[in-house]
Rosetta silent file (secondary structure, phi, psi, omega in degrees, C-alpha in Angstrom):
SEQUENCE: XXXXXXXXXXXXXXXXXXXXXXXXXXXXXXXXXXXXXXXXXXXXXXXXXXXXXXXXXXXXXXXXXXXXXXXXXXXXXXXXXXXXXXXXXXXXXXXXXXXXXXXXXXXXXXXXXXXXXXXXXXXXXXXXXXXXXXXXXXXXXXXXXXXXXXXXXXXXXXXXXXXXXXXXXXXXXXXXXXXXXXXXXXXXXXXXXXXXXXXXXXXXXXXXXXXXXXXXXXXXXXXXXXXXXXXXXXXXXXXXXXXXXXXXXXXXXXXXXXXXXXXXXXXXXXXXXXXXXXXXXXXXXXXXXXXXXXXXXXXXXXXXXXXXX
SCORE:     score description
SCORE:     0.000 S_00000001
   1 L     0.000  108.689  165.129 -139.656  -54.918  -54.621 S_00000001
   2 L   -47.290  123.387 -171.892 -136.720  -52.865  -54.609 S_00000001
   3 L   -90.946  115.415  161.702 -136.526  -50.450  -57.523 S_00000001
   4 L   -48.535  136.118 -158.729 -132.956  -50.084  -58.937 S_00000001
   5 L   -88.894  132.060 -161.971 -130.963  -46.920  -59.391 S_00000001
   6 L   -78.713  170.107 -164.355 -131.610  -46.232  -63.294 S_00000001
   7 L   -97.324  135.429  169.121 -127.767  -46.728  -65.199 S_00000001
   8 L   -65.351  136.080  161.306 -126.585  -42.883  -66.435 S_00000001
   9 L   -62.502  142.315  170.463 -126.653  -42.565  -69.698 S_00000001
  10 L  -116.356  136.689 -159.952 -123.161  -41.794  -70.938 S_00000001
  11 L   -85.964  134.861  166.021 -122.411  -38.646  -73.199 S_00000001
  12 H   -58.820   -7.885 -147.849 -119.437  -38.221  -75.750 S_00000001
  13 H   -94.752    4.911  177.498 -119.174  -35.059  -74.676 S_00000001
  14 H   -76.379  -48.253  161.000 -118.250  -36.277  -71.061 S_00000001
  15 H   -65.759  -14.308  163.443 -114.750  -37.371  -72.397 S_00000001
  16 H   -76.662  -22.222  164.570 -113.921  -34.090  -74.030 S_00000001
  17 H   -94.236   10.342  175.147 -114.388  -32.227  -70.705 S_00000001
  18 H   -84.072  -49.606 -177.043 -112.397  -34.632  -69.171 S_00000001
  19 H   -51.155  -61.871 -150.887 -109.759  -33.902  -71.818 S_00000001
  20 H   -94.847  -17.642 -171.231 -109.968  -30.228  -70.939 S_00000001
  21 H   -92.962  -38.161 -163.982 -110.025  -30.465  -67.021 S_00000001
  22 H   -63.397  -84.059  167.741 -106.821  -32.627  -67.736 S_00000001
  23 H   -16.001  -71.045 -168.449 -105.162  -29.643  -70.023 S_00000001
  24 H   -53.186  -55.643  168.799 -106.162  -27.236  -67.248 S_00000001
  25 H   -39.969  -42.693  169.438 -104.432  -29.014  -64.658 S_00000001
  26 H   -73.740  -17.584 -160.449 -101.344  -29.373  -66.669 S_00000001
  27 H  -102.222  -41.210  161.013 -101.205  -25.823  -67.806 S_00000001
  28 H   -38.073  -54.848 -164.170 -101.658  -24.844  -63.742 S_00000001
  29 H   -84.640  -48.617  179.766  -99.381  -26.995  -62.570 S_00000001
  30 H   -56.278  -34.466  171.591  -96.775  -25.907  -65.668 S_00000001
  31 H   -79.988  -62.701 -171.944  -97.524  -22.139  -64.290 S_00000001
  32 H   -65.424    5.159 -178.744  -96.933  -22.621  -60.478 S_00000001
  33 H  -101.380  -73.574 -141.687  -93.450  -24.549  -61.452 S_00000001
  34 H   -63.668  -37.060 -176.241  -92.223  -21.533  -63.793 S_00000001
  35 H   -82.208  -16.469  178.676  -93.493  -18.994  -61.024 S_00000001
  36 H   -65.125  -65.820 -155.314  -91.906  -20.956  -57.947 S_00000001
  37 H   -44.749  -77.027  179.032  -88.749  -21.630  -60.079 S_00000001
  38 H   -20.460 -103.681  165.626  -88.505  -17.761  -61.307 S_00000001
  39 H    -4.146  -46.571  130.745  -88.899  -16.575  -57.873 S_00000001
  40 H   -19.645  -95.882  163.867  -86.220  -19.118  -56.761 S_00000001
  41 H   -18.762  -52.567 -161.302  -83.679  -17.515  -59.661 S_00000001
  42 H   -70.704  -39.090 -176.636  -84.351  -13.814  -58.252 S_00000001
  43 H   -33.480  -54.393 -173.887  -83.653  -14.922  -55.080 S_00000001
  44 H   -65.353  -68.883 -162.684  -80.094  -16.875  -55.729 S_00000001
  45 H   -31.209  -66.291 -167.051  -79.245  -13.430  -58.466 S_00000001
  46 H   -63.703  -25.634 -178.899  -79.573  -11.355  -55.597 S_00000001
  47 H   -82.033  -18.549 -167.595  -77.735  -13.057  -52.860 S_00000001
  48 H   -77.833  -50.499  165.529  -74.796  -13.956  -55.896 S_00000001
  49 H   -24.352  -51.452  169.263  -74.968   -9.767  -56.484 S_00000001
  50 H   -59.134  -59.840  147.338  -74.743   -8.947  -53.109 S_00000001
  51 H   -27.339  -35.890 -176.803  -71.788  -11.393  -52.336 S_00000001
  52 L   -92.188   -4.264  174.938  -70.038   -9.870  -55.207 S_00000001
  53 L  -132.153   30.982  176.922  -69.916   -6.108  -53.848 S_00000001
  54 H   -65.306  -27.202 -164.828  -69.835   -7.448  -50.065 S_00000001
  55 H   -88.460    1.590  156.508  -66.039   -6.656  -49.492 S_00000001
  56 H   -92.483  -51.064 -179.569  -66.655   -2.730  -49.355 S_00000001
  57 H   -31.195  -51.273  172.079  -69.654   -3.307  -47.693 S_00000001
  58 H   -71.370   13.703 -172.883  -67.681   -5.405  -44.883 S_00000001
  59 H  -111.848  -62.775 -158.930  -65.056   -2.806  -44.642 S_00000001
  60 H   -47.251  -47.642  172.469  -67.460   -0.433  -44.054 S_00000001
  61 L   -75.282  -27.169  178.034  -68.674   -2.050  -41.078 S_00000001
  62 L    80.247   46.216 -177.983  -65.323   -3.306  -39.830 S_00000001
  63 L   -73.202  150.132  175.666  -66.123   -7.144  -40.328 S_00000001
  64 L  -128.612    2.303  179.426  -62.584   -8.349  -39.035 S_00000001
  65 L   -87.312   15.592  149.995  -64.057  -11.909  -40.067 S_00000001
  66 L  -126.482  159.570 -176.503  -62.364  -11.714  -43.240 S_00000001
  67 L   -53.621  145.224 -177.850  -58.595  -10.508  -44.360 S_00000001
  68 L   -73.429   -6.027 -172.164  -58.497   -7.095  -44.874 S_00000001
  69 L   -87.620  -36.956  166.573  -56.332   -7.390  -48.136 S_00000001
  70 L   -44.909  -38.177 -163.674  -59.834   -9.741  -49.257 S_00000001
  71 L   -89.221   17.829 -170.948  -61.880   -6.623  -48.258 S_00000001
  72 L  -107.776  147.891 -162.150  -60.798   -4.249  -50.597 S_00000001
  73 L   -91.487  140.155 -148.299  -62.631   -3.268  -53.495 S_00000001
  74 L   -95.529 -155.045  172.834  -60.452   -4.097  -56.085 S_00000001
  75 L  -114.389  170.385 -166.240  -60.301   -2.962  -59.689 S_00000001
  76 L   -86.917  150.174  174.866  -62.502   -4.283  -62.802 S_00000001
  77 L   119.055  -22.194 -169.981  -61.044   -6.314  -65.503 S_00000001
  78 L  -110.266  154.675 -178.617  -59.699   -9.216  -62.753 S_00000001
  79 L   -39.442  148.221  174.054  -60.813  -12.560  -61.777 S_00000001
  80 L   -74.003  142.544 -176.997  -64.030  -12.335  -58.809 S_00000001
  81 L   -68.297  168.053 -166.065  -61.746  -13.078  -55.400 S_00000001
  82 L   -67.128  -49.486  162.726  -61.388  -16.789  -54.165 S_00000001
  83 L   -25.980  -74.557  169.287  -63.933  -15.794  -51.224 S_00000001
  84 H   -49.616  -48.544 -171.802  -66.569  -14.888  -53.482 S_00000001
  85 H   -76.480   17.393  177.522  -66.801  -17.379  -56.480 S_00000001
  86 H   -96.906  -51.715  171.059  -66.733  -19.921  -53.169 S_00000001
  87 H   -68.851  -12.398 -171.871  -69.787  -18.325  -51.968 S_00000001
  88 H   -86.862  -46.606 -172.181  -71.250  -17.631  -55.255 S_00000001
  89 H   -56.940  -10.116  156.290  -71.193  -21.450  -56.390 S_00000001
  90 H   -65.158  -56.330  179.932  -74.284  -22.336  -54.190 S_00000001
  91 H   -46.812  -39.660 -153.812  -76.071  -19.727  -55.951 S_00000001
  92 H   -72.245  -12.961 -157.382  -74.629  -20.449  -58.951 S_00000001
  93 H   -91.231  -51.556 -152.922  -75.805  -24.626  -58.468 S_00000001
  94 H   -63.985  -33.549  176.678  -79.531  -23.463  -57.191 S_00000001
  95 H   -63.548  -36.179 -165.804  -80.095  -21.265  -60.657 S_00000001
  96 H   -84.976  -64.708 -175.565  -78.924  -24.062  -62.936 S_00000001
  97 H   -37.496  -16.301 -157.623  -81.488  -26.491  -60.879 S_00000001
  98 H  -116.868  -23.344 -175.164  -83.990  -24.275  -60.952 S_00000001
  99 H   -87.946  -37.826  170.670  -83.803  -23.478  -64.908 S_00000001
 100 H   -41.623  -41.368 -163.793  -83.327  -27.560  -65.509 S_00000001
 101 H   -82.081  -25.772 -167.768  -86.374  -28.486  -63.549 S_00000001
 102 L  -114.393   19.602  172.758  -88.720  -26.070  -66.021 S_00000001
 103 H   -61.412  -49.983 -179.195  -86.977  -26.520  -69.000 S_00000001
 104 H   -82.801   17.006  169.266  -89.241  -28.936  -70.717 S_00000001
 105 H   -84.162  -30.262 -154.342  -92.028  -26.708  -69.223 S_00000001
 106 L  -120.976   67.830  155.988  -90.772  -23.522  -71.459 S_00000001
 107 L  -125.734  153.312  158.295  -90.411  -25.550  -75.201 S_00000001
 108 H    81.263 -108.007  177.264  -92.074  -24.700  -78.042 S_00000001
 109 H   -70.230  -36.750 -139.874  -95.689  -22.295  -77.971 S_00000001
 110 H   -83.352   -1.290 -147.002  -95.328  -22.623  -73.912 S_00000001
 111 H  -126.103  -43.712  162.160  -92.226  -20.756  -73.948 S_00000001
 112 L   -87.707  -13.770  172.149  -94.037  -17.432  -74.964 S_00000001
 113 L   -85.690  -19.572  174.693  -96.906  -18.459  -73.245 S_00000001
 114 L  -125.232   43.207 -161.869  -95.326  -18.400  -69.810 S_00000001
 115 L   -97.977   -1.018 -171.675  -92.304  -15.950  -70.931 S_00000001
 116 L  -106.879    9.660  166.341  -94.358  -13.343  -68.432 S_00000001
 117 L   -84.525  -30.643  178.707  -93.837  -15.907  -65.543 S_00000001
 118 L  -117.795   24.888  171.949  -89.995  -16.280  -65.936 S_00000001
 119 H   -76.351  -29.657 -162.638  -89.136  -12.720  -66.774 S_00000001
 120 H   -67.602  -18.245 -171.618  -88.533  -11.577  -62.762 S_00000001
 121 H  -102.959  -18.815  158.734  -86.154  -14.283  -62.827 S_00000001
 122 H   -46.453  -16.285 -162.943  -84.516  -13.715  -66.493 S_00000001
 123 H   -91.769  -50.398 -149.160  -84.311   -9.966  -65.623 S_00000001
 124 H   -73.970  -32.141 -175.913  -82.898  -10.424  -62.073 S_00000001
 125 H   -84.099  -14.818  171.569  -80.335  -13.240  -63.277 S_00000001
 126 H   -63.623  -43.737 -179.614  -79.682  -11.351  -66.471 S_00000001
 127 H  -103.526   19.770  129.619  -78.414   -8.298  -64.292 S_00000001
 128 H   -50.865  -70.225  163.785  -76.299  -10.960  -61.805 S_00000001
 129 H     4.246  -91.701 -161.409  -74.936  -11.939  -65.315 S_00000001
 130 H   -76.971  -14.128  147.011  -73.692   -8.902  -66.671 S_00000001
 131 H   -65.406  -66.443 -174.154  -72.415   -7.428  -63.139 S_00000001
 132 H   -40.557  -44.210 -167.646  -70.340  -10.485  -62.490 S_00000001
 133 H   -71.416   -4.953 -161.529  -69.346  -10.719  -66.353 S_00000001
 134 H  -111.950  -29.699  174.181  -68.433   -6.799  -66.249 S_00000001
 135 H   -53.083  -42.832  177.285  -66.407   -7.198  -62.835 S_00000001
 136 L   -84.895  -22.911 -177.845  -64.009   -9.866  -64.926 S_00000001
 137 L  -121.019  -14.523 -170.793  -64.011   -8.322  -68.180 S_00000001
 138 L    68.146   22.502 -179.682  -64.831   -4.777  -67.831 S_00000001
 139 L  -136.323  112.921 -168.935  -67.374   -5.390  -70.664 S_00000001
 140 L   -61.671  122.220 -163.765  -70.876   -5.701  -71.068 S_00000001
 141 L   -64.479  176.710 -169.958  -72.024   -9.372  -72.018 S_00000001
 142 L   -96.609 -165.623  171.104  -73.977   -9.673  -75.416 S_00000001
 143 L   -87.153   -0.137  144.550  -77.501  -11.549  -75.883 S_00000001
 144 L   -70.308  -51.081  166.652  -75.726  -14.220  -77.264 S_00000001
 145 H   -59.639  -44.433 -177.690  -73.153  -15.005  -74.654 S_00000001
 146 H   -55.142  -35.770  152.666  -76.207  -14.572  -72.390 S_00000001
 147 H   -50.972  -55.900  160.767  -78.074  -17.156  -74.085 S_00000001
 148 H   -41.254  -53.859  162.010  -75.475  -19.316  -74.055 S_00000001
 149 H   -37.461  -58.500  174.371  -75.196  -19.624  -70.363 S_00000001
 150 H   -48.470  -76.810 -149.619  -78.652  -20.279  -69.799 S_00000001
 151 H   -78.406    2.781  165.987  -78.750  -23.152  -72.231 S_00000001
 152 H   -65.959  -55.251  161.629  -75.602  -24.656  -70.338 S_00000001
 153 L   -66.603   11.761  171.663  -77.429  -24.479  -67.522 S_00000001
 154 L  -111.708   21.424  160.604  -80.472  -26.378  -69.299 S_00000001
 155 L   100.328  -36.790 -179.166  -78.496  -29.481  -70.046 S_00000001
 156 L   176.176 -170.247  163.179  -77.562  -28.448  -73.814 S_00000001
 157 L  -118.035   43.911  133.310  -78.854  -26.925  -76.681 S_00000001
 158 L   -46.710  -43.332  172.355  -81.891  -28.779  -77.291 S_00000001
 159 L  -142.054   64.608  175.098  -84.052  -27.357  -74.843 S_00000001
 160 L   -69.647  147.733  156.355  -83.122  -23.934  -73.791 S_00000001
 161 L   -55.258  154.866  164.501  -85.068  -21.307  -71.746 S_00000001
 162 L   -94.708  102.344 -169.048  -85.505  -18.389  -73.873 S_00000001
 163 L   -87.618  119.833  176.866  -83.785  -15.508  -72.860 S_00000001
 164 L   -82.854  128.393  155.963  -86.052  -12.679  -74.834 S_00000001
 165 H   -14.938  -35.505  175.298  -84.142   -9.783  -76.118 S_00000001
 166 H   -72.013  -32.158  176.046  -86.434   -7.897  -73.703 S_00000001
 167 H   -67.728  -58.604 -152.972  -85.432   -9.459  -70.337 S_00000001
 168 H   -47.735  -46.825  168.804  -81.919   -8.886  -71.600 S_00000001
 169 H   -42.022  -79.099 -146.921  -82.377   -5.010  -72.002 S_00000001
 170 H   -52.044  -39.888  179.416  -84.348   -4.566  -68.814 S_00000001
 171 H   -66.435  -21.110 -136.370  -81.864   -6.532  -67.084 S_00000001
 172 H   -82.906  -39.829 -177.984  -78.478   -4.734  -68.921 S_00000001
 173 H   -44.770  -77.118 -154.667  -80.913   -1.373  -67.003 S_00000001
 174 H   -73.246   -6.580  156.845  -80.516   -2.671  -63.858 S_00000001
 175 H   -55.880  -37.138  160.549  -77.407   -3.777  -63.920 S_00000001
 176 L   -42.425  -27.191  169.146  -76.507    0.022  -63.796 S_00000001
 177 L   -81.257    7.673 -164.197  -77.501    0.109  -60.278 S_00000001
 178 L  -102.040  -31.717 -167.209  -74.992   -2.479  -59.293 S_00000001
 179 H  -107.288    0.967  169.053  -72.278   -0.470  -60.545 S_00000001
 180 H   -80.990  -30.335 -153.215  -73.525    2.838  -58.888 S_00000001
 181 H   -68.344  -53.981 -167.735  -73.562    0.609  -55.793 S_00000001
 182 H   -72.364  -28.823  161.818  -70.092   -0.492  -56.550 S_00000001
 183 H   -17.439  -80.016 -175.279  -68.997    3.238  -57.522 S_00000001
 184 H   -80.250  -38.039  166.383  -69.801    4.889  -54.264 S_00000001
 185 H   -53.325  -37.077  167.846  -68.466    2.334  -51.955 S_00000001
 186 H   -45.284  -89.054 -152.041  -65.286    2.194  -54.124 S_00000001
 187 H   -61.529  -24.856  177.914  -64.979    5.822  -53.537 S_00000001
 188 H   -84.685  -20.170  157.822  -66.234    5.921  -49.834 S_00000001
 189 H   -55.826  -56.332  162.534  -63.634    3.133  -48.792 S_00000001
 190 H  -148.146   63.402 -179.493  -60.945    4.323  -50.724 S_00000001
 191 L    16.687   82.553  157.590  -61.362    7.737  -52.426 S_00000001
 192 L   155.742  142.850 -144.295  -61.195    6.624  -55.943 S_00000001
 193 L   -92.146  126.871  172.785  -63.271    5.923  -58.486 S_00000001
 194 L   -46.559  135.915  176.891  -63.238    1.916  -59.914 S_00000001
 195 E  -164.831  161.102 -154.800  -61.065    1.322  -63.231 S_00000001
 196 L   -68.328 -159.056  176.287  -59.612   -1.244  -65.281 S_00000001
 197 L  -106.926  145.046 -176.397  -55.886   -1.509  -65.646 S_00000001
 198 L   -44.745  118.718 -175.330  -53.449    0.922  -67.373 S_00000001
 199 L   -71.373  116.131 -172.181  -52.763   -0.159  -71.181 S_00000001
 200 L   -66.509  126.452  149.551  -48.556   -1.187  -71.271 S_00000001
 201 L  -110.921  152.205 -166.819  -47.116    0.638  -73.937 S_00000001
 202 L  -143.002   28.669  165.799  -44.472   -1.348  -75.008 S_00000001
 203 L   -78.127  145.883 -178.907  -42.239    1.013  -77.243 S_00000001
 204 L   -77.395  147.277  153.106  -38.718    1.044  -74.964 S_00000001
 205 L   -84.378  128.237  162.708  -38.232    4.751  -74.175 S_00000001
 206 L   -73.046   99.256  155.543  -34.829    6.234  -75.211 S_00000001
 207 L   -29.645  113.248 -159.913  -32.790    7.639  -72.999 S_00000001
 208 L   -68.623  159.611 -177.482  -31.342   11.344  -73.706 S_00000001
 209 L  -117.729  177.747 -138.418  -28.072   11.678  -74.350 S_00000001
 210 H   -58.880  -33.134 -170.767  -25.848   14.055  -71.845 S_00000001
 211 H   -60.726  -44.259 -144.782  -25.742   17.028  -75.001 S_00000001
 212 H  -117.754   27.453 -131.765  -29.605   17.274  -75.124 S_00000001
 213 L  -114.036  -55.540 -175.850  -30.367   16.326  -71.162 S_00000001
 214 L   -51.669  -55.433 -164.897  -30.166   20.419  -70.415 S_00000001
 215 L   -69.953   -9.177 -166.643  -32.579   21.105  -72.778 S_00000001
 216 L   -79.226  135.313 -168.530  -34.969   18.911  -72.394 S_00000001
 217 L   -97.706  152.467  167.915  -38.335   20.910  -70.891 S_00000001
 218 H   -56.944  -46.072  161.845  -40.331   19.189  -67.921 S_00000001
 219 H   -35.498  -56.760 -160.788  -43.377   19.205  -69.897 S_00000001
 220 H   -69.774   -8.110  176.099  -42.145   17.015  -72.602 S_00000001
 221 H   -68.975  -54.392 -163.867  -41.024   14.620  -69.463 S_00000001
 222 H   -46.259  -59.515 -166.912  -44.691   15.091  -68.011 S_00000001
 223 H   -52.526  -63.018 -155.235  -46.424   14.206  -71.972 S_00000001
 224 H   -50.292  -53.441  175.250  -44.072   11.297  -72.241 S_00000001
 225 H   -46.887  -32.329  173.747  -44.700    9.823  -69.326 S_00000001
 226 H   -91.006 -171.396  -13.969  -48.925    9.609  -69.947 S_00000001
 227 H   -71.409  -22.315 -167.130  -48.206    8.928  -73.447 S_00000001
 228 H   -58.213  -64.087 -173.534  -46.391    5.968  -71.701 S_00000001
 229 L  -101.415   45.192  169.608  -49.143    5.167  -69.206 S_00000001
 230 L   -23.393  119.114  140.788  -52.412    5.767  -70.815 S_00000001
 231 L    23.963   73.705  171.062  -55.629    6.701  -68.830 S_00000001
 232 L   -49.196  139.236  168.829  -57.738    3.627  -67.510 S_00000001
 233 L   -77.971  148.544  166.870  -61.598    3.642  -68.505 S_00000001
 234 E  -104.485 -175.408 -171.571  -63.485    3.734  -64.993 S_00000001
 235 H   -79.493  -41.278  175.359  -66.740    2.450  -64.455 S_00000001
 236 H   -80.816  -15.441  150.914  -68.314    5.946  -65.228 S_00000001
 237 H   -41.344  -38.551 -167.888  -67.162    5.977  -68.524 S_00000001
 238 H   -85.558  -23.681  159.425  -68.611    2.909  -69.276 S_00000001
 239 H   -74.494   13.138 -162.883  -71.827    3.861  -67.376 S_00000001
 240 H   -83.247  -43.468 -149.603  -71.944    6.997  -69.569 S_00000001
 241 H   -86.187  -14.458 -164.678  -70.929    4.734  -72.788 S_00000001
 242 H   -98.684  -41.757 -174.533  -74.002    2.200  -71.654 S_00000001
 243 H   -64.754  -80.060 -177.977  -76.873    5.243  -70.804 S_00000001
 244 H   -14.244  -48.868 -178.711  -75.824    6.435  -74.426 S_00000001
 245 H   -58.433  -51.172 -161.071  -76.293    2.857  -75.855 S_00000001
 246 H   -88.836  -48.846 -175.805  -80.044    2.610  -74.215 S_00000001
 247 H   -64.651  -16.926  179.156  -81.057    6.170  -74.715 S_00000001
 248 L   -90.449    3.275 -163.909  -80.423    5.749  -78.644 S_00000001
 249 L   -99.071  120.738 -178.915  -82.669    2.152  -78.491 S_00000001
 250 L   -76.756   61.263  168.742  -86.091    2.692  -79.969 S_00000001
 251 L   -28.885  156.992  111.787  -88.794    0.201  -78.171 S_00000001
 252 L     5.438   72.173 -171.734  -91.611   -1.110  -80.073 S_00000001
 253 L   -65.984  156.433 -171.700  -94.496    1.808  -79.191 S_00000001
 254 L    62.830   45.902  179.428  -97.464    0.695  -77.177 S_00000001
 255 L  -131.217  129.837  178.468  -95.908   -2.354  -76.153 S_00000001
 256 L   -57.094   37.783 -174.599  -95.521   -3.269  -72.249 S_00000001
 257 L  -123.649  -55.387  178.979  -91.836   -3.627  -72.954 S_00000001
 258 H   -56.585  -44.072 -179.341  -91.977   -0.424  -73.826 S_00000001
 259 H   -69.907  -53.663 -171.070  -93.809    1.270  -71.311 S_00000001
 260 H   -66.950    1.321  171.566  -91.684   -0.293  -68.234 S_00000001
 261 H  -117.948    5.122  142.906  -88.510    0.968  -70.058 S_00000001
 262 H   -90.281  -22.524 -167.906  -89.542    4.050  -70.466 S_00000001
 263 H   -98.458  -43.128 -148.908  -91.519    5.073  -67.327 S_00000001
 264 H   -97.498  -27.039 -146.817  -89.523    2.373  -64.902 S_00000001
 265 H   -93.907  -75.751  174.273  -86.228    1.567  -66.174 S_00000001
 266 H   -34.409  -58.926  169.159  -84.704    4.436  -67.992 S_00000001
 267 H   -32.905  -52.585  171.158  -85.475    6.762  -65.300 S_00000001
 268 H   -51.812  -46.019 -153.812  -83.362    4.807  -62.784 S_00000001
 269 H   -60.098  -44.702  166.816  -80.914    4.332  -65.036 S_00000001
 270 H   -45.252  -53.973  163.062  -80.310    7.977  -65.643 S_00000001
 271 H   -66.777  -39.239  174.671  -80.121    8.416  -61.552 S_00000001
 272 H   -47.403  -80.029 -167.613  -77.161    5.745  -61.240 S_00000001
 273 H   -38.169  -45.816 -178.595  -75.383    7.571  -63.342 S_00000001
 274 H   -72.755  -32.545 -171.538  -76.094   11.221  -62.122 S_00000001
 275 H   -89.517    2.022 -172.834  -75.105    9.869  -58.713 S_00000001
 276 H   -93.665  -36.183  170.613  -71.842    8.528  -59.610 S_00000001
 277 H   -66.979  -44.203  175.890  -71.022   12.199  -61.064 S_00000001
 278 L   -63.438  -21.584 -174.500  -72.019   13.831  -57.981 S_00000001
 279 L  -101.486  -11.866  164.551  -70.337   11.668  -56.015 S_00000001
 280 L  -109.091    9.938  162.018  -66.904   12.082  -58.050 S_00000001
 281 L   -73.688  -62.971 -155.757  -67.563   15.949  -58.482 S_00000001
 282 L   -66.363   -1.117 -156.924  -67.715   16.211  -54.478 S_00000001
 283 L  -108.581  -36.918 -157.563  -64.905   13.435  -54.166 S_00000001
 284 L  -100.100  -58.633 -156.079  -62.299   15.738  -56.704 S_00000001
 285 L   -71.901  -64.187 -169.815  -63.525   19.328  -56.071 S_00000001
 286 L  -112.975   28.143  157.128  -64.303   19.440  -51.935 S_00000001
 287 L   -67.879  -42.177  175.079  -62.656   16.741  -50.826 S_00000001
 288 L   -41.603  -50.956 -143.665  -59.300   18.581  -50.545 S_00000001
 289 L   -93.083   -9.437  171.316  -61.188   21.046  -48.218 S_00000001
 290 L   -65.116  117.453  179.343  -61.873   18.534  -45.468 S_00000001
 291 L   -73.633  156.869  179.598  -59.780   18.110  -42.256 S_00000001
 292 L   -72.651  134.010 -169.421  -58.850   14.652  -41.853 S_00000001
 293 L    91.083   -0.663 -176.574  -61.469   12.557  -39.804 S_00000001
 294 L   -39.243  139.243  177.159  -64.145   15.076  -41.011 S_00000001
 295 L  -141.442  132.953 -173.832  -67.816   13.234  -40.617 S_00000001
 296 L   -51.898  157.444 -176.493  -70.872   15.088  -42.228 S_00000001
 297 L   -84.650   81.796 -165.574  -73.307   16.852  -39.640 S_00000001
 298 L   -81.682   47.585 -170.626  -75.998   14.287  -39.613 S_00000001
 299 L  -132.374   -7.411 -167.654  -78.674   16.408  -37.790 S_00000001
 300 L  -103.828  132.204  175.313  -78.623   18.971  -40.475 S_00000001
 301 L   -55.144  -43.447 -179.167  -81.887   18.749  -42.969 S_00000001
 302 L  -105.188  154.482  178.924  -80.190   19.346  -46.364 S_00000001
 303 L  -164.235  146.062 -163.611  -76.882   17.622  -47.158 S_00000001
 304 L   -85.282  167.378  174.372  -75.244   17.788  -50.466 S_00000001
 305 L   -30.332  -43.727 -153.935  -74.859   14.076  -52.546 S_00000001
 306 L   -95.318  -13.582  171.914  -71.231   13.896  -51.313 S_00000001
 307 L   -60.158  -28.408 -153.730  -71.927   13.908  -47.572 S_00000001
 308 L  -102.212   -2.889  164.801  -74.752   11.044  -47.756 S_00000001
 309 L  -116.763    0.000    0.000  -71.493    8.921  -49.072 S_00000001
């Protein structure tokens, strides 16, 4: 007589670990979307960054496969060239897909619970952002405009990604390196430092009349004329006016926010900056002193700042 296989007993306590293997799975699967997607983001950020300071870069090299009036680096405050925002709008399509697909991943608690999964790509797309946004406006965007974008690219504003104040800093840091980048090519392409456009004064100047024409001294010709034509801000004012902004910003102490923007971020920031002045000391002061076609002695161990540009 065959003996039957006895029936398991079954436990309440089977469906609650069912319940919880379920949860786990979901919370996995909800992590490996936010870190693929993120990852995905830095990726696009960097190639739309790159694309947007390409045209010294291609000069440099003597790409002839675009016009040379395209390859020049132009000045800030104007529209991104025709070239670029044509190449940029792939990038620009693969970021809003990639923030769409995890949106309803990032709502409510889960949105702080996985905010340390989608910072590389809030940080890296934060400082695409605010280089592209500073190339057209000459102005750094706020955390509000910045938000805004983001939740455009999430379908509305129901279910936005969360741009943390903190991504936004770290990225606004690293955006400074974008604009040392764009500095020193500006100046090694065409000796002079990027800057917005000259503010129109738009009192008519009077002509002298014939009695006071002798008298008139060359100086007061010289003042009128810059009172005329004010000064453009360049890009190192504004990185000057931005390290100033960050160095007066208190972090949280003892907070990991804190520590990478004190140890990682600041530090950097402070070298962009130092190198754009070294590279417009040696640009103004011993450039003059150069014979034309001069090329630094690249066999020699030490070489000053302005040679390695």
């Amino acid at each position: 007589m065959a003996e039957g296989k006895p029936e398991q007993s079954s436990s309440p306590f089977v469906a609650v670990f069912e319940g919880f293997r379920k949860e786990l799975d979901e919370h996995h699967d909800r992590r490996e979307r936010t870190i693929k997607a993120s990852r995905d983001i830095t990726a696009a950020s960097k190639k739309m960054k790159n694309t947007n300071t390409c045209a010294a870069s291609l000069l440099c090299k003597g790409e002839n496969s675009i016009p040379y009036s395209h390859l020049q680096v132009r000045q800030v405050g104007q529209p991104v060239p025709a070239f670029a925002t044509k190449s940029n709008a792939e990038y620009w399509k693969i970021i809003e897909e990639r923030y769409k697909a995890i949106t309803a991943d990032l709502q409510g608690l889960n949105a702080y619970r996985y905010s340390h999964n989608i910072t590389g790509g809030n940080q890296e797309f934060m400082e695409a952002l605010s280089f592209h946004h500073y190339l057209e406006t000459q102005s750094v965007i706020t955390h509000e405009e910045a938000q805004a974008k983001i939740t455009s690219m999430c379908g509305g504003p129901d279910t936005p990604v969360l741009l943390t104040p903190e991504d936004y800093i770290l990225g606004i840091c690293d955006m400074t390196g974008e604009l040392m980048r764009f500095s020193v090519t500006s100046m090694a392409t065409n000796g002079k430092l990027p800057a917005g456009r000259s503010a129109t004064n738009k009192r008519v100047k009077q002509e002298p009349s014939s009695e006071d024409a002798g008298d008139k001294m060359d100086i007061d010709e010289e003042s009128s004329t810059a009172q005329a034509s004010p000064k453009p801000r360049t890009v190192l004012d504004d990185l000057r006016a931005i390290r100033l902004q960050l160095e007066m910003f208190e972090a949280p102490g003892g907070s990991k926010f804190a520590q990478e923007l004190e140890t990682k971020k600041m530090p950097v920031m402070r070298e962009c900056v130092d190198k754009v002045e070294k590279a417009l000391y040696g640009l103004t002061v011993r450039g003059s002193e150069r014979p034309k076609g001069w090329l630094p002695d690249m066999g020699s161990e030490r070489r000053s700042e302005v040679e390695s540009y």
